[in-house]
KOLKOL-858454 format. One record per residue (C-alpha): y negated, x negated, z; residue number from 1. Coordinates in Angstrom, 3 decimals, always signed. Each point is the difference from the previous one (the first is absolute). Example, Ala and Ser with C-alpha at 12.3 -4.5 7.8 and 13.67 -1.06 7.14 Angstrom:
<nodes>
         v         u         w    i
    +4.500   -12.300    +7.800    1
    -3.440    -1.370    -0.660    2
</nodes>
This chain:
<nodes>
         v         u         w    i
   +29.386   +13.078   -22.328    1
    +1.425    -3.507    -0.949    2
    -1.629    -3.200    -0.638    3
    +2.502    -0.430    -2.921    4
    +2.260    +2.495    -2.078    5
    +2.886    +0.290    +2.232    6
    -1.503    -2.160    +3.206    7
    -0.819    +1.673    +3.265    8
    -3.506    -0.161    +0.819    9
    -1.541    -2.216    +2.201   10
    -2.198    +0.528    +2.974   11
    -3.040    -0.904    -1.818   12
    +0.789    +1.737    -2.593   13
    -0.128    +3.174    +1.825   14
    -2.544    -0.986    +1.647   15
    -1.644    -0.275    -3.319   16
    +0.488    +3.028    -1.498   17
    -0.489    +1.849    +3.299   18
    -3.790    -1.714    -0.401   19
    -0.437    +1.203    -3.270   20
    +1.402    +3.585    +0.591   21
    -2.631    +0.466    +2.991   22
    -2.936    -1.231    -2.270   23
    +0.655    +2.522    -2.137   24
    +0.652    +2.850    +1.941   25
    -2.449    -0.926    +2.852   26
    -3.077    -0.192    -0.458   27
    -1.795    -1.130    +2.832   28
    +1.980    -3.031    -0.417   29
    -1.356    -0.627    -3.323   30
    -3.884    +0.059    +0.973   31
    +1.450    -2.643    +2.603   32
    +1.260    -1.928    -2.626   33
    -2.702    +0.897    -2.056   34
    -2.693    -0.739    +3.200   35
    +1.816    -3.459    -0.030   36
    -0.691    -1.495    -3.218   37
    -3.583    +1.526    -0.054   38
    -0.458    -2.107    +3.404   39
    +1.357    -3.059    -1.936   40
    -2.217    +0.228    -2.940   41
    -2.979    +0.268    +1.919   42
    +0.842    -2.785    +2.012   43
    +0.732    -2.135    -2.359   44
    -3.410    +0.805    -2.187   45
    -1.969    -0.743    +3.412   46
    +1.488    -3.015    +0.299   47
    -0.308    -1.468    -3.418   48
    -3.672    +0.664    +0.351   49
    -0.851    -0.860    +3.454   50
    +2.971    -2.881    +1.633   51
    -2.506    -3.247    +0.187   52
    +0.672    -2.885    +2.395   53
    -1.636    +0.911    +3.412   54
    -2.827    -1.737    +1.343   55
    -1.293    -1.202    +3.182   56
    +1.753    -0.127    +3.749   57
    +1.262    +3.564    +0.267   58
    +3.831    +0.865    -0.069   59
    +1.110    -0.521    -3.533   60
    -1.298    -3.169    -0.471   61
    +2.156    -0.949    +2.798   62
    +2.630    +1.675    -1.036   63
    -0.638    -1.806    -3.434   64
    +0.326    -3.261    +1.466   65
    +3.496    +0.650    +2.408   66
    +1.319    +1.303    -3.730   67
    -0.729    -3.377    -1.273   68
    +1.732    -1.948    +2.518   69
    +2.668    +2.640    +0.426   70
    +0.749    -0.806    -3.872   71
    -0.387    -3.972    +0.836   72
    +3.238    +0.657    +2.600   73
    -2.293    -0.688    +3.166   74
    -0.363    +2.965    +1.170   75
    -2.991    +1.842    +1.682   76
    -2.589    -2.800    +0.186   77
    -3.607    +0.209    +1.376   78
    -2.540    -0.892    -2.639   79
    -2.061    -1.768    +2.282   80
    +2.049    -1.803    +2.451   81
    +2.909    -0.466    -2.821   82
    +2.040    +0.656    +2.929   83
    +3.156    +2.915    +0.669   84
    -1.578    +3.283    +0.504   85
    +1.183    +3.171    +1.733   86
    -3.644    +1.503    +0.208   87
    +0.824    +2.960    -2.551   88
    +3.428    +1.685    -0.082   89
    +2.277    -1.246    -2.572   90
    +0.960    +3.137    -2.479   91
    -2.836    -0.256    -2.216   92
    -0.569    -3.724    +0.119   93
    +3.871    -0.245    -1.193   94
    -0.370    +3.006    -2.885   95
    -2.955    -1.644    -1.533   96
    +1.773    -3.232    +0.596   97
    +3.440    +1.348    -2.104   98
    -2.377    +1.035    -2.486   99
    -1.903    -3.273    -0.327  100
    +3.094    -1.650    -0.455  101
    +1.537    +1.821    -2.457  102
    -3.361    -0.295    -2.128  103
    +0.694    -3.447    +0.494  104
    +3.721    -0.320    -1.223  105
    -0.749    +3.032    -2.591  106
    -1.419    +0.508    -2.777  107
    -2.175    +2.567    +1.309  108
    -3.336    -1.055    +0.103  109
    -1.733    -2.017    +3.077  110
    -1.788    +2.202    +1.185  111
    +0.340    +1.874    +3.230  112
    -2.421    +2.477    +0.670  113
    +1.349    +1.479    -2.911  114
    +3.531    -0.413    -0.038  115
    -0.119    +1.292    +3.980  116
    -1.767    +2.548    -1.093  117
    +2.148    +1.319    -2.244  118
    +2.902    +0.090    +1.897  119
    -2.158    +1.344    +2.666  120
    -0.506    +2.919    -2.934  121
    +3.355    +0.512    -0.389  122
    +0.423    -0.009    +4.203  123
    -2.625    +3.047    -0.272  124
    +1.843    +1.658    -2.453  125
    +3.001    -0.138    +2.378  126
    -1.169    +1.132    +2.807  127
    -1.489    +3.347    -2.318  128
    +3.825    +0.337    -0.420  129
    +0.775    -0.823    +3.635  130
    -2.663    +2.590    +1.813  131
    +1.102    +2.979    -2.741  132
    +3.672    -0.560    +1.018  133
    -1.164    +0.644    +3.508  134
    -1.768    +2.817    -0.358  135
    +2.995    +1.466    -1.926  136
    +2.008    -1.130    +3.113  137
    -2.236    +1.401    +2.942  138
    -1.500    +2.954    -1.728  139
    +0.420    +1.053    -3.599  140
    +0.989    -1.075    -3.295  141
    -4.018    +1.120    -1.275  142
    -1.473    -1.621    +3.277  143
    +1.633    -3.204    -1.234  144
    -1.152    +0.099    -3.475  145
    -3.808    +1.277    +1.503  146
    +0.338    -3.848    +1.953  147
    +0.796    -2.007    -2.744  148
    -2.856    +1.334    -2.116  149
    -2.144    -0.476    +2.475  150
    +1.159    -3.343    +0.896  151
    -0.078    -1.191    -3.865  152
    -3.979    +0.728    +0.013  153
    -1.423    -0.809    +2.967  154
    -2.341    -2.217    -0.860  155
    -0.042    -2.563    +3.049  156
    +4.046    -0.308    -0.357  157
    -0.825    -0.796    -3.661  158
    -2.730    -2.235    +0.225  159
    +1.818    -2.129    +2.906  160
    +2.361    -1.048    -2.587  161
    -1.788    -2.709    -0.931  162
    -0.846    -1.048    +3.068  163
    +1.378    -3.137    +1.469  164
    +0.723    +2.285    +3.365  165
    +2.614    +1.193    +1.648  166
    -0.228    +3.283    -0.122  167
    +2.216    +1.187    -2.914  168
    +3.138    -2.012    +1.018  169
    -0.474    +1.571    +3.299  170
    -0.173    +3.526    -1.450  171
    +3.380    -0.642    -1.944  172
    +1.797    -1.484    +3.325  173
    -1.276    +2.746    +2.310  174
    +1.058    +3.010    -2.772  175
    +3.192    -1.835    -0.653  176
    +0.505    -0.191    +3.687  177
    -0.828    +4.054    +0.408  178
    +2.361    +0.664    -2.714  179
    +2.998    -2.002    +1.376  180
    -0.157    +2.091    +2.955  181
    -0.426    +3.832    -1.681  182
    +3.157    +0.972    -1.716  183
    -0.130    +1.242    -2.734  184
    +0.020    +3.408    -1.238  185
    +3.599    +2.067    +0.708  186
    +1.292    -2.799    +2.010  187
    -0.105    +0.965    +4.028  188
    -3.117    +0.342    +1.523  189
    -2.278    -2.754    +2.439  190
    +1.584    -2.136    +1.393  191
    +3.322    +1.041    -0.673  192
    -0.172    -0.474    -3.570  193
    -0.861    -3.889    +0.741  194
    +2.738    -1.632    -1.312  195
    +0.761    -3.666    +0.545  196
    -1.416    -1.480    -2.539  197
    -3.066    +1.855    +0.044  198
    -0.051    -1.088    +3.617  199
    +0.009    -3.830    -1.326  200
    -1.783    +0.260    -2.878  201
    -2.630    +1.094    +2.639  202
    +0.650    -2.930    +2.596  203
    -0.800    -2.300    -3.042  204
    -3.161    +2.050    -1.247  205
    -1.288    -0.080    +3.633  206
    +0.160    -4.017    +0.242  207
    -1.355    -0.384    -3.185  208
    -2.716    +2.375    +0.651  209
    -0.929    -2.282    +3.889  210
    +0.288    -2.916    -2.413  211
    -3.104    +1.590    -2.546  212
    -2.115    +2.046    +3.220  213
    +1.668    -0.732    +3.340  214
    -2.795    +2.490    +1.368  215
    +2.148    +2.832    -1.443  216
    +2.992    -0.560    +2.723  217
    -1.021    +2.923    +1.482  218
    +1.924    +2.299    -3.078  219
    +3.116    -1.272    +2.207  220
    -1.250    +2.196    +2.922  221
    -0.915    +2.682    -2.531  222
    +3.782    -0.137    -1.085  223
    +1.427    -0.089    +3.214  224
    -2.056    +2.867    +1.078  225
    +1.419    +2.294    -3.006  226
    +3.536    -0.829    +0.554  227
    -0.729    +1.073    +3.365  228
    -2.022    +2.997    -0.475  229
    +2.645    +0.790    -2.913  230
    +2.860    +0.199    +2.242  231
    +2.155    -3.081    -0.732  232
    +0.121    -0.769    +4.027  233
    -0.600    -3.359    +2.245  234
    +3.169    -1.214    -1.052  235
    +0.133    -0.029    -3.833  236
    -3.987    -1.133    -0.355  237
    +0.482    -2.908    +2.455  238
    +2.326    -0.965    -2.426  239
    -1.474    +0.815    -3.156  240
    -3.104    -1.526    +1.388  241
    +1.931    -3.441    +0.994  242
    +0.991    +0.286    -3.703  243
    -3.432    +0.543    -1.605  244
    -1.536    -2.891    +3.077  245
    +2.992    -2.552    -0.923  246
    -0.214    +0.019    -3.614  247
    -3.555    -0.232    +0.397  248
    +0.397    -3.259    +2.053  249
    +2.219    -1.497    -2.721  250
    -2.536    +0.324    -2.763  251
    -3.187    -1.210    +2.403  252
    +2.383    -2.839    +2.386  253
    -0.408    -2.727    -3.099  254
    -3.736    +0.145    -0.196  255
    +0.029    +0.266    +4.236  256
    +2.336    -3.443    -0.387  257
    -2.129    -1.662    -2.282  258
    -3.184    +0.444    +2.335  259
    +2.216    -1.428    +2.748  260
    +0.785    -3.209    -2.098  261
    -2.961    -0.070    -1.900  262
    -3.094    +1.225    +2.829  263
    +1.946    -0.732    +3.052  264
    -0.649    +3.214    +1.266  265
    +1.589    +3.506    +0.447  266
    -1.762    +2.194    -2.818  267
    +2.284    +2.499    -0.901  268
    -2.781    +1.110    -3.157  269
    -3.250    -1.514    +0.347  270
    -2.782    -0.965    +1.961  271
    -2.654    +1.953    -0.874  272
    +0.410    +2.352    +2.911  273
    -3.091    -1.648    +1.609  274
    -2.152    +0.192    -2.217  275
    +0.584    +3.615    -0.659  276
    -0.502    +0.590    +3.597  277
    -2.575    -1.851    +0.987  278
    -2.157    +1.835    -3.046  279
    +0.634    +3.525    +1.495  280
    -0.689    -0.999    +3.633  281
    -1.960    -3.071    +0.673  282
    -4.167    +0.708    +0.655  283
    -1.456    +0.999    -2.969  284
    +3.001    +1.796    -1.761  285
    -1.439    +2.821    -2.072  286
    +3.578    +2.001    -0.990  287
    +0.309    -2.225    -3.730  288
    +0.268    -2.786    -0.914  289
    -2.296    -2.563    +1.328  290
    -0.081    -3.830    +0.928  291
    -1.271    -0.063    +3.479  292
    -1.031    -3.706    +1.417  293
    +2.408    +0.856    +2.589  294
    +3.123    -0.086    -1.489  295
    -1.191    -3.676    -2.102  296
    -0.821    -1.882    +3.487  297
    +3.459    -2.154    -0.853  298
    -0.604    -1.297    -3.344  299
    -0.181    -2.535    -1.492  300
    +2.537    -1.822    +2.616  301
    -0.371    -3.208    -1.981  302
    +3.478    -1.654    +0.947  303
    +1.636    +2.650    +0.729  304
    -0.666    +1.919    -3.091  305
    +3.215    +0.878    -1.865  306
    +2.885    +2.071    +1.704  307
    -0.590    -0.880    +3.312  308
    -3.602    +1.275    -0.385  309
    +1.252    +3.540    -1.345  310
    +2.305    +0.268    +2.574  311
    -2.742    -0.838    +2.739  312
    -2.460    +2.129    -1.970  313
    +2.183    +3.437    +0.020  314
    +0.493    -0.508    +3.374  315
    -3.151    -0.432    +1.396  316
    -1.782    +3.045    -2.567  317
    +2.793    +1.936    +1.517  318
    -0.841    -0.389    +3.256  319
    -3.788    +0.470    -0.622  320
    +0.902    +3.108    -2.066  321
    +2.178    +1.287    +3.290  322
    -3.201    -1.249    +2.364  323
    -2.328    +1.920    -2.199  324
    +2.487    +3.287    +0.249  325
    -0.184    +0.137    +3.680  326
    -3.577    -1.455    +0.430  327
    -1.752    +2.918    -2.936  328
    +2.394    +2.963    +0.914  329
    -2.272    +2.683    +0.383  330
    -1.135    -0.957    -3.477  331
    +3.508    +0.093    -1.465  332
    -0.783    +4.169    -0.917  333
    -2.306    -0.978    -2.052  334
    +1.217    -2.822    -1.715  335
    +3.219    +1.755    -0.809  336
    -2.348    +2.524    -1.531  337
    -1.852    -2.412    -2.340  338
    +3.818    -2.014    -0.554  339
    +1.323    +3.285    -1.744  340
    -3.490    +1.114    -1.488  341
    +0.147    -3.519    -1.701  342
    +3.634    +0.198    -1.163  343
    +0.311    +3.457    -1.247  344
    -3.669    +0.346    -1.030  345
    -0.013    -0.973    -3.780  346
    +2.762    -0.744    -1.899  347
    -1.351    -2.378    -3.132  348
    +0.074    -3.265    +1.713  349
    +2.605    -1.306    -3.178  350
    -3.395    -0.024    -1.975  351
    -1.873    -2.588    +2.033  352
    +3.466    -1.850    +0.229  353
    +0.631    -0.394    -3.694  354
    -3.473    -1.368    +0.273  355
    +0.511    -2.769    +2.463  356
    -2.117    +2.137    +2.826  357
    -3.204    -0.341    -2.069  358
    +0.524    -3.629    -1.299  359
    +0.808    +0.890    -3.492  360
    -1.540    +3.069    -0.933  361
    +1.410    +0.486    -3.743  362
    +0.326    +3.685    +0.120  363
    -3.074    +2.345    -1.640  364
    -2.012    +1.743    +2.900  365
    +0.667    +3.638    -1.791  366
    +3.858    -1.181    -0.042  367
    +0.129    -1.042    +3.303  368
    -2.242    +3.259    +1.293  369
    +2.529    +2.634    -1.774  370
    +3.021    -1.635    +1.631  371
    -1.613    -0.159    +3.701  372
    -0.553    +3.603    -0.171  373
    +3.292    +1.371    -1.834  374
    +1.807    -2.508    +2.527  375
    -1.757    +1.298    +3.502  376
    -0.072    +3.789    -1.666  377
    +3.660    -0.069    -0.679  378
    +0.948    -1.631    +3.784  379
    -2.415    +2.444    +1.575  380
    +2.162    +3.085    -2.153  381
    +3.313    -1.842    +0.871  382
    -0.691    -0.636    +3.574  383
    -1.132    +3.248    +0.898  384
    +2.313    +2.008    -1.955  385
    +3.137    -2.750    +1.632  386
    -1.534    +0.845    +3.269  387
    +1.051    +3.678    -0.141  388
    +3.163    -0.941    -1.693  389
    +0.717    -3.220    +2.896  390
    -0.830    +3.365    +2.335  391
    +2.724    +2.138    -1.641  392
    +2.704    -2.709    +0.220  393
    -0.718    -0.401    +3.673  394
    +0.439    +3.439    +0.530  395
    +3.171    +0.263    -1.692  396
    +1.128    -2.338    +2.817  397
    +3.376    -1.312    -2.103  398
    +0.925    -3.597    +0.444  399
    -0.468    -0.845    -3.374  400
    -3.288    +1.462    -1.193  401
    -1.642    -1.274    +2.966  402
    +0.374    -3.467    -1.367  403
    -2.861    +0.735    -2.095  404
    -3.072    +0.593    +2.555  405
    +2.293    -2.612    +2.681  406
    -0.008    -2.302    -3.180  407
    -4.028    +0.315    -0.395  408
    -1.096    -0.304    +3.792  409
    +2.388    -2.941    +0.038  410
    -1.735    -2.082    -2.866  411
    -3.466    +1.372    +1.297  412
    +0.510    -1.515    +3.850  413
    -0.318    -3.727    -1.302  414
    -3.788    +0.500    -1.029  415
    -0.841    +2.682    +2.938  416
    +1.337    -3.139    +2.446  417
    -2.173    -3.320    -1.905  418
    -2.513    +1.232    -2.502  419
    -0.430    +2.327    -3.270  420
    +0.105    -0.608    -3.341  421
    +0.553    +2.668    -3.047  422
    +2.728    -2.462    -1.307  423
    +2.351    +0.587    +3.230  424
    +0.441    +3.442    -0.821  425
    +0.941    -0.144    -3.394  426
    +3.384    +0.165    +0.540  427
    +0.179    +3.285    +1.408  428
    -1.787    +1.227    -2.958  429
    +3.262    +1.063    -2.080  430
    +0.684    +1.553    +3.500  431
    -2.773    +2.139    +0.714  432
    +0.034    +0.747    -4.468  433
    +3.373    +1.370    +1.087  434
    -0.838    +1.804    +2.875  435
    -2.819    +1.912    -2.175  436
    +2.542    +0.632    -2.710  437
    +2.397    +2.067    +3.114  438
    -3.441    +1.860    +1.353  439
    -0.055    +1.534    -3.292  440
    +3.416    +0.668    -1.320  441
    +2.676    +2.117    +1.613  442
    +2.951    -0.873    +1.578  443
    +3.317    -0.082    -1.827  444
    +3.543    +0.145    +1.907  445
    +3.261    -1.810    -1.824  446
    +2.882    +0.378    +0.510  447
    +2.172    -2.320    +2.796  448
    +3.159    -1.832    -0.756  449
    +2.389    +0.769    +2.526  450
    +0.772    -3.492    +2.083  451
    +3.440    -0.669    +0.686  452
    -0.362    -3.297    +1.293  453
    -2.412    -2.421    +1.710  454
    -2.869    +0.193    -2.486  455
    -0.775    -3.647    +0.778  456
    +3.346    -1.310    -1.549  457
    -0.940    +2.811    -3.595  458
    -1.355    -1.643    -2.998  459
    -3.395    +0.932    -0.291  460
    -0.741    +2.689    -3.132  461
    -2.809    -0.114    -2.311  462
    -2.632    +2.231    -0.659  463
    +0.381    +0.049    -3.735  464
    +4.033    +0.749    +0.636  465
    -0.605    +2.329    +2.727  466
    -2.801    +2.270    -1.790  467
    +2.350    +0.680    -3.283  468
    +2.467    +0.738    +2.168  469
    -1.658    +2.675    +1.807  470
    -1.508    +0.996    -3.458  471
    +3.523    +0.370    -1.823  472
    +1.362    +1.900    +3.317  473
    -2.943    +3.378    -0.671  474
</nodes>
């Protein structure tokens, strides 16, 4: 093939027609495809109908405001104090922020809620593509195209499109992350098949994920544990893991510098950590979310409100959180209990999000009622189904499919250590969709490339490429 009469062909060229040779010949690929743009279009309806500026004191207001000043080139600014702010971490301040600014310099129209959330639509159908192309990677072509369609439907992943949340940037960072790692389909298996710039690609992903939902750190561990348990030895993951942990660094150190100048303190993401703390442990936590007279004893400080104040603040909730730990022990059982009960329990909160929690009740009751049930009906299926398949990649006890259950404890831990809420699982969502999808699909073995060097310094080979290829070879 040429890109001109005469002209060698060029890499994406190849690449190209490779793509287009495996969507016809394969397809499972094509319902992923297919799976994608259904995701998109449903997305996008959702959120021409239901992205209204948020109301009240909850998250996306705030987030609304750091956008605005974000735009203005101050940065993240408290709405109250009009002072710097590191009380939320920065990813999702800084995407709504881009996005505020473009509408600004654009001709795009002003309005974020529904500009956001149609890029957040397009983030959704992205990640459909992302969690099929790792199910074709850890267990079969058809348990990756299963995924996707599951993924493009859920109803909570849709509806959180057009919330001002972030959830679905999250879901595209983690996936993206997951995917970097897998190789792909006839390269060498986990981790061999890792090549070096998967290995960045996922250093980068990892930081940018800290920067969205610092709480999810703990997917490093889950990593490190597979490369591990997958037989890469201590001296290869050390250094893969100082990779993945120094290019993490680079992408959080200038927000970590800018606290420094800007709050005077150390904060390497935010100081909310008290808060969240003092909520699961001080007297009167109940396992959700709850404002407990407690954790308010040291506000307002009057002239110490501003950065000074936050820094004080996170400190002192932290330590009352800690106090409350080792004071309430014997009740920690139970609270754990209620923590996970609470976060895995229902799965429609998006509906009383894209309502402003109750402020701005615009949907019809019957509306609202349908998509409560088919969203908790269709987590209940999902979860219970995932937990079989979450079971089955456990037992398989190779590095790389364990990333999926290590993965979905990981993300779970953060609640299960402050307090629940449905919203905190949500990312594991496409995770547990795809465990369901391998519970009920067989197992399908592909061919290895042969490696003749150290995989880490092989170009990394795409699924689209690698699937015609082992089509055309039958």
């Amino acid at each position: 093939m040429t890109d001109a009469p005469g002209g060698p062909a060029t890499p994406f060229a190849t690449r190209r027609a490779a793509a287009a040779r495996a969507l016809r010949t394969d397809r499972s690929l094509a319902v992923v495809v297919v799976a994608a743009a259904v995701g998109l279009v449903a997305r996008v309806v959702w959120v021409v109908e239901a992205a209204r500026p948020p109301r009240g004191l909850r998250d996306p207001v705030v987030y609304v405001e750091y956008a605005q000043t974000i735009a203005d080139g101050k940065g993240m600014i408290d709405p109250f104090s009009n002072q710097p702010t590191a009380y939320y971490p920065p990813g999702y301040p800084w995407f709504l922020g881009t996005i505020e600014w473009i509408c600004s310099h654009t001709p795009l129209p002003d309005d974020l809620p529904l500009v956001a959330g149609l890029v957040q639509a397009v983030l959704g159908a992205l990640s459909v593509g992302l969690v099929g192309l790792l199910g074709r990677r850890l267990h079969s072509p058809v348990a990756g195209a299963v995924a996707a369609v599951v993924v493009a439907v859920m109803p909570n992943l849709v509806l959180h499109s057009a919330t001002l949340l972030a959830e679905t940037l999250t879901i595209a960072l983690l996936l993206g992350l997951l995917v970097a790692l897998v190789p792909p389909v006839g390269a060498e298996p986990w981790p061999a098949g890792t090549t070096r710039s998967r290995l960045i690609a996922a250093g980068v992903l990892m930081g940018l994920v800290l920067l969205v939902r610092p709480v999810a750190a703990g997917v490093l561990v889950a990593v490190v544990a597979c490369w591990l348990l997958g037989g890469l030895g201590w001296r290869r993951t050390l250094a893969w893991t100082g990779v993945l942990i120094g290019l993490a660094a680079l992408c959080v150190a200038p927000w970590t510098v800018r606290n420094a100048v800007r709050m005077d303190a150390f904060i390497p993401l935010s100081t909310n950590t008290g808060d969240n703390l003092c909520i699961g442990h001080a007297p009167g936590a109940t396992g959700a979310f709850r404002l407990l007279e407690e954790c308010e004893k040291t506000r307002p400080r009057g002239l110490l409100d501003g950065p000074a104040a936050e820094v004080a603040d996170d400190k002192e909730n932290t330590e009352r959180g800690l106090r409350g730990w080792r004071e309430g022990w014997r009740n920690e059982p139970g609270l754990t209990a209620r923590r996970f009960e609470a976060t895995i329990g229902r799965d429609d909160d998006a509906l009383r999000a894209v309502q402003s929690y109750d402020l701005d009740p615009w949907m019809d009751d019957g509306l609202e009622s349908t998509l409560s049930r088919a969203s908790n009906a269709s987590w209940f299926l999902v979860g219970l189904v995932g937990l079989v398949g979450l079971v089955r990649l456990a037992w398989s006890r190779e590095g790389g499919r364990l990333l999926v259950p290590l993965t979905v404890l990981a993300v779970l831990a953060a609640p299960l250590v402050t307090f629940g809420d449905p919203r905190f699982k949500v990312p594991i969502v496409p995770l547990m969709a795809l465990a369901a999808a391998i519970a009920v699909t067989p197992r399908r073995t592909r061919a290895v490339r042969p490696a003749d060097s150290d995989p880490v310094a092989e170009p990394a080979v795409s699924d689209a490429s690698s699937a015609a290829s082992t089509i055309s070879a039958r």
